[in-house]
C-alpha positions in Angstrom: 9.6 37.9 -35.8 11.7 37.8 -39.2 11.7 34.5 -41.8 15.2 33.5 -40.6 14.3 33.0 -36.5 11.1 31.7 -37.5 12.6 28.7 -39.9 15.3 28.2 -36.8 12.4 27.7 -34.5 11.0 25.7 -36.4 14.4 23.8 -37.1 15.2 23.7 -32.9 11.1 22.3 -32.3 10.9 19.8 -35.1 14.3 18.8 -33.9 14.1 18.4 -30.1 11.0 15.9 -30.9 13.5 13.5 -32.6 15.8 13.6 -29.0 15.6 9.7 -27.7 15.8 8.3 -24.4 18.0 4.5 -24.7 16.5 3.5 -21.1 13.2 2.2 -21.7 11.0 3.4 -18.4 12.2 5.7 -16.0 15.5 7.6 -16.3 16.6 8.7 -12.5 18.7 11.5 -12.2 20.4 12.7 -9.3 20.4 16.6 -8.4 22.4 18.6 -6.3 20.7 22.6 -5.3 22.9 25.5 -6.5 21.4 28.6 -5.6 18.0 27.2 -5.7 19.3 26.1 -8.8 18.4 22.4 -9.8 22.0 21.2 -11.3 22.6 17.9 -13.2 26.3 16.4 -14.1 26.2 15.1 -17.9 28.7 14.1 -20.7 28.3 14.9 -24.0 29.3 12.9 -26.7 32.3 10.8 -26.3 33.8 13.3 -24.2 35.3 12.4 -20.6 34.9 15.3 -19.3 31.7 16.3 -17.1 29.4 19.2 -17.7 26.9 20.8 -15.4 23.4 21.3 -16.8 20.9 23.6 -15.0 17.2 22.0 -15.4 14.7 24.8 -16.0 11.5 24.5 -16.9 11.1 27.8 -17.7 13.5 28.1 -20.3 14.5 26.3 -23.6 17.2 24.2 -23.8 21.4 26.1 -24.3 24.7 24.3 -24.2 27.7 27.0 -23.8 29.3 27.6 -27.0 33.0 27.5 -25.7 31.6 23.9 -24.9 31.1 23.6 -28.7 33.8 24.6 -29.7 35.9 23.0 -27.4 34.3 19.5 -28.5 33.9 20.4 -31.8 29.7 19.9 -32.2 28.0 20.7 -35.3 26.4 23.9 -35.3 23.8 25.0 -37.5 23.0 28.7 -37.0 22.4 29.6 -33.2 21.9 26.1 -32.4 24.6 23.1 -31.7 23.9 19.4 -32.1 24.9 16.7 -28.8 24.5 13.6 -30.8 24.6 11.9 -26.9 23.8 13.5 -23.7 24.9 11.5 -20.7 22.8 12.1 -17.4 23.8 9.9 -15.1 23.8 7.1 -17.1 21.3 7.8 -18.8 21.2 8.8 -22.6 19.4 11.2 -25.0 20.2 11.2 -28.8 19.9 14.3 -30.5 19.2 16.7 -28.4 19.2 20.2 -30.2 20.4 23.2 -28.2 20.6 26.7 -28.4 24.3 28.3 -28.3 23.0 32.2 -27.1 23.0 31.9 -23.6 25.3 34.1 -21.8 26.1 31.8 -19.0 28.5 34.5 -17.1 25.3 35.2 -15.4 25.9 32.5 -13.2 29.6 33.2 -12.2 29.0 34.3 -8.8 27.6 31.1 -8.1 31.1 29.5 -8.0 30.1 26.5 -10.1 30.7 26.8 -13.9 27.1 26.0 -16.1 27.8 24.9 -19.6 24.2 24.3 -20.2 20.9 24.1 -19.5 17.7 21.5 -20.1 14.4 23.2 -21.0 11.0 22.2 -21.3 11.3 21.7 -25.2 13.3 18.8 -24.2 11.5 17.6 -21.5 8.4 18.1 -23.3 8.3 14.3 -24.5 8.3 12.6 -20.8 6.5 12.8 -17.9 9.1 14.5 -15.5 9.0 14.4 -11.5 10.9 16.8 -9.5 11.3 15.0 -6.0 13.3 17.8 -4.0 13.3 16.0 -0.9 15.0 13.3 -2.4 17.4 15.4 -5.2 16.1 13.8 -7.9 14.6 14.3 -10.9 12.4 11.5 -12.9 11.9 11.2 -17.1 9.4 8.8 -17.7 8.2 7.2 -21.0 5.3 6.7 -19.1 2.4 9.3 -19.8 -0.2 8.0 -18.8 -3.0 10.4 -17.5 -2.2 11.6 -13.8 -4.8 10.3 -11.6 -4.5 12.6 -7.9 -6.0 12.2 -5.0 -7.9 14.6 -2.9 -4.4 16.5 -1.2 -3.0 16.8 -4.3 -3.1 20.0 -6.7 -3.9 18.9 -10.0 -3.9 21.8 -13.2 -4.3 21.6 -16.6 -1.7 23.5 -18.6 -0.6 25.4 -22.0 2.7 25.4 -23.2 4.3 28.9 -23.8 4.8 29.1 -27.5 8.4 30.1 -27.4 10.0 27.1 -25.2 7.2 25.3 -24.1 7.0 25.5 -20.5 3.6 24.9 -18.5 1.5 28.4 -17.8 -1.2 27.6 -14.9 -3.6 30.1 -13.5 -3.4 31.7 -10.2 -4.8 34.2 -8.2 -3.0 37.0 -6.9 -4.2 38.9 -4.0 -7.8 39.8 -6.3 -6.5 39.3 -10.1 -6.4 36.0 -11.7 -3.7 35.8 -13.3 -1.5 33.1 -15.9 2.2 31.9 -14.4 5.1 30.2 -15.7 5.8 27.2 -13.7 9.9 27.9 -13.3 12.5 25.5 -11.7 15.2 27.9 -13.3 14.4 31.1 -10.9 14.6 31.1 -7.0 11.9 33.4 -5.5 8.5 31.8 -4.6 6.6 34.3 -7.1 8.2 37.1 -9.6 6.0 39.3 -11.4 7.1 41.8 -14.7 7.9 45.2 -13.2 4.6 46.5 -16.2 2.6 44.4 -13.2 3.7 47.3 -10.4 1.5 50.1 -10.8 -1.7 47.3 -10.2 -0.3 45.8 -7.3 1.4 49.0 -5.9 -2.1 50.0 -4.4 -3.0 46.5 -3.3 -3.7 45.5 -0.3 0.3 44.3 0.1 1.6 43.4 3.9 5.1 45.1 2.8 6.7 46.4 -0.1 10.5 47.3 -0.5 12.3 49.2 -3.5 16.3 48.6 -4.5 18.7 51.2 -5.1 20.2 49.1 -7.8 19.7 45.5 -8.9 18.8 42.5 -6.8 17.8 40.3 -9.2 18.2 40.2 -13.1 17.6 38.5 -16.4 19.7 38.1 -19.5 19.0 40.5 -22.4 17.1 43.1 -19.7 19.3 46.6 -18.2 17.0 47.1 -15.3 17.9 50.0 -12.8 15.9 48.3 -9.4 13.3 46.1 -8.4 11.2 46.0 -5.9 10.1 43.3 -3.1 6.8 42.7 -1.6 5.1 40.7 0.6 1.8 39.7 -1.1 -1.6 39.6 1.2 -2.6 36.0 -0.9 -1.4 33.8 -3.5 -3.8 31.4 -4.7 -2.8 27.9 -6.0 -5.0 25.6 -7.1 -7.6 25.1 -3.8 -4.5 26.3 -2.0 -4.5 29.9 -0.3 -0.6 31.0 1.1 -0.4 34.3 2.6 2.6 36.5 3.1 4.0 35.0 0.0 7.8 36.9 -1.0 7.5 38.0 -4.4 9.6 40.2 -6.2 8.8 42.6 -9.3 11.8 42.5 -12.5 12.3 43.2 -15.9 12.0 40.2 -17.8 12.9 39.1 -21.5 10.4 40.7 -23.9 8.9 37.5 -25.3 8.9 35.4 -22.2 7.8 38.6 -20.0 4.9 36.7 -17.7 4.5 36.0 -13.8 6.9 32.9 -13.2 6.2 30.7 -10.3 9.6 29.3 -9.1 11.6 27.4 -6.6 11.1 28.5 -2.8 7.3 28.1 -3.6 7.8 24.4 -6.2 10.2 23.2 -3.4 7.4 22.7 -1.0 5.6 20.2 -3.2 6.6 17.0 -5.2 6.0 18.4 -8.8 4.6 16.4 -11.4 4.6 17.5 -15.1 3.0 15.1 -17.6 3.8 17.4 -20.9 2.5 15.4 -23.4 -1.4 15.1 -21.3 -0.6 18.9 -20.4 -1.3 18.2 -16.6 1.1 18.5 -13.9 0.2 17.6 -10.0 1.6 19.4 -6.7 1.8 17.0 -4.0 2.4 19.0 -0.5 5.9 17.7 1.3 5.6 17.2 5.4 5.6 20.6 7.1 5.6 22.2 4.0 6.1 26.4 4.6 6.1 28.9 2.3 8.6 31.5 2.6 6.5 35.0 4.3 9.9 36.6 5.0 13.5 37.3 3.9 16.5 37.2 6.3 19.0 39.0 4.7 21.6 41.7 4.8 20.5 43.2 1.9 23.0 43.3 -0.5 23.8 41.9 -4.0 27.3 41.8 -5.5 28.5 41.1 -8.9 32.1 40.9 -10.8 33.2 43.4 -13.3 34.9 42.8 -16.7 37.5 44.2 -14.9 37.7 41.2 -12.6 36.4 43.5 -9.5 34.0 42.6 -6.7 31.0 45.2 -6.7 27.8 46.2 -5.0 25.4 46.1 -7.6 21.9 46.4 -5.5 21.0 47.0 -1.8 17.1 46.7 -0.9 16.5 49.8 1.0 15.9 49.9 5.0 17.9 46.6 4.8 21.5 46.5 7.3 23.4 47.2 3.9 21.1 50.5 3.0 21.7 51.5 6.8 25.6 50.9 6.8 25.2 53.8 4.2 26.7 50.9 1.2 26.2 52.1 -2.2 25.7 51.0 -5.4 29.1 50.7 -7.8 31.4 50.3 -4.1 34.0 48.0 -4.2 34.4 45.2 -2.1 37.9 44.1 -0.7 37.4 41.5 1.3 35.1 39.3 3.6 35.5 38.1 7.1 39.7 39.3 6.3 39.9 37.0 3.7 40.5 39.2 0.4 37.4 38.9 -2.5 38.9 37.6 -5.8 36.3 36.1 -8.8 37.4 32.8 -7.8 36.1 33.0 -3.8 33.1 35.3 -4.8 30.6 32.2 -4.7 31.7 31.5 -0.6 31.0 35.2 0.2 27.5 34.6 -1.6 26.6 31.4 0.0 27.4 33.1 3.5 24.6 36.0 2.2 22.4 33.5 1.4 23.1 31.2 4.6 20.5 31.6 7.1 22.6 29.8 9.9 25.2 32.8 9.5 24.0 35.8 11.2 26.7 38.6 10.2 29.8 38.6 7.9 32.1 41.1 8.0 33.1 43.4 4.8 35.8 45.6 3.7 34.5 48.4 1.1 35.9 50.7 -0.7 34.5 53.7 -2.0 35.9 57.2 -3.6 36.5 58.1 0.1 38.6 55.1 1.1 38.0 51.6 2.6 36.3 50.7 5.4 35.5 48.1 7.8 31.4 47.0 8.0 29.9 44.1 10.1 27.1 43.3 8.4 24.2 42.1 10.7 21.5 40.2 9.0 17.7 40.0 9.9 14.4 39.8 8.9 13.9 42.7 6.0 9.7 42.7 6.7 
């Protein structure tokens, strides 16, 4: 790491200690789920206007920097000051953010992100995650968690780059360190440099992409893969079947993350200044063992255009003989524009709806495809 990203490190950590909470206690903040996504609405400053935040654990904290420019926030280097950050009523001073973030990533989603909160924020409070409820709790309260016998309790370390809580788990045989991460959806992803030692594992399923499924920023992966692991250990807690799905990640955060679809299931506590945290099972708590899916990921090109970027093979896509770089005109006769991308997704991502109906266009032509979705192990 050169002198100059070191001292701006340094800069952004010593920083994000100074950011101040103005509600003594609790600070309550609504969520809404995008995507498995855990948004937040916020004002910055004295501006009107709202912003949407993504909360990730597993990350350190960005604001868009159209956003600073637009409200004109002092920028030192590849970080931005918000003098006051409004959730829900709520207020921070000085919170410190990174301005590097693509955040085009999360186009297809429908929702604009201007930013998101990281653990090196979070870091000061005791934070709740209550995702039965949608909502998320900072308390000035840290005192020591005291759980009770159904609860899984963990001692943690911080990752050195952004702070975020590694626990041990156990992996069909390996023990293994992972990144506790609100910011990613799958139960369980895994560095693709972890494939060849779980390729011959005893695995209940294992699919490859022709393509991408799933990717990070500053990574060019060319596929992933998607397995169905024989046991993932949590604590006392012993889940089989558990989805997990091998990626390319970022270089210097490149670890097993732990993430949504498996957090979900419990009330999550992270006390980061005791570095301890606390799962707390929800009623009829299920871990996802399957994917029902078409099998097909789409992205938007500089150009504007819809595109299949990744279809896991065997799934309804792969047999409908869609490829990677096709075109797609339209859904269910309405036609596909940047705009109405993010309804098209949901309805991929919907389990209630069983088939959607595509127009794609290839170097042969276009044609007509009803897509049937179902069960991909």
């Amino acid at each position: 790491m050169n002198m100059n990203l070191t001292k701006t490190l340094l800069i952004f950590l010593i920083s994000s200690f100074q950011a101040m909470a103005q509600n003594n206690g609790e600070m309550k903040i609504p969520f809404t789920d995008l995507s498995h996504h855990i948004l937040v609405h916020a004002k910055i400053d004295s501006s009107e206007n709202s912003f949407n935040f993504i909360i990730d654990t597993g990350g350190a904290t960005f604001v868009d920097i159209d956003v600073v420019k637009q409200l004109g926030l002092k920028e030192q280097g590849p970080m931005a000051k918000i003098t006051t950050l409004n959730l829900s009523g709520n207020l921070i001073k000085n919170v410190f953010c990174f301005t590097t973030f693509n955040f085009d990533i999360f186009r297809p989603a429908g929702t604009p992100i201007h930013g998101i909160i990281g653990s090196n924020l979070m870091e000061r409070y005791k934070v709740t995650f209550d995702y039965q409820a949608n909502i998320i709790t900072f308390s000035e309260d840290t005192a020591a968690l005291q759980p009770v016998d159904d609860e899984l309790y963990f001692n943690f370390r911080n990752h050195p780059i952004n702070n975020a809580p590694i626990i041990k788990i156990k992996v069909n045989q390996d023990t293994i360190e992972g990144m506790i991460d609100t910011g990613q959806p799958y139960p369980v992803v895994l560095p693709m440099n972890y494939f060849e030692q779980f390729e011959t594992s005893d695995n209940t399923g294992l699919i490859r992409s022709k393509g991408v499924m799933i990717k990070w920023p500053q990574t060019a992966p060319d596929h992933n893969y998607l397995a169905r692991l024989t046991s993932c250990e949590i604590g006392n807690m012993k889940l089989t079947d558990v989805i997990c799905v091998f990626a390319e990640l970022p270089p210097m955060l490149s670890m097993p993350l732990i993430g949504t679809d498996l957090l979900s299931q419990f009330t999550m506590i992270i006390n980061y200044p005791k570095d301890e945290m606390v799962l707390i099972p929800v009623p009829d708590i299920h871990f996802m063992d399957n994917i029902y899916s078409a099998g097909v990921n789409l992205n938007i090109s500089e150009g504007g255009e819809i595109f299949v970027e990744g279809v896991w093979e065997g799934s309804p896509a792969d047999e409908a003989n869609i490829q990677v770089g096709d075109k797609v005109v339209s859904f269910n006769s309405t036609m596909i524009t940047p705009e109405n991308l993010h309804e098209l997704m949901q309805m991929l991502y919907d389990d209630d709806i069983k088939s959607i109906t595509l127009e794609v266009k290839d170097n042969t032509g276009v044609r007509k495809i009803e897509l049937t979705k179902r069960m991909l192990f």
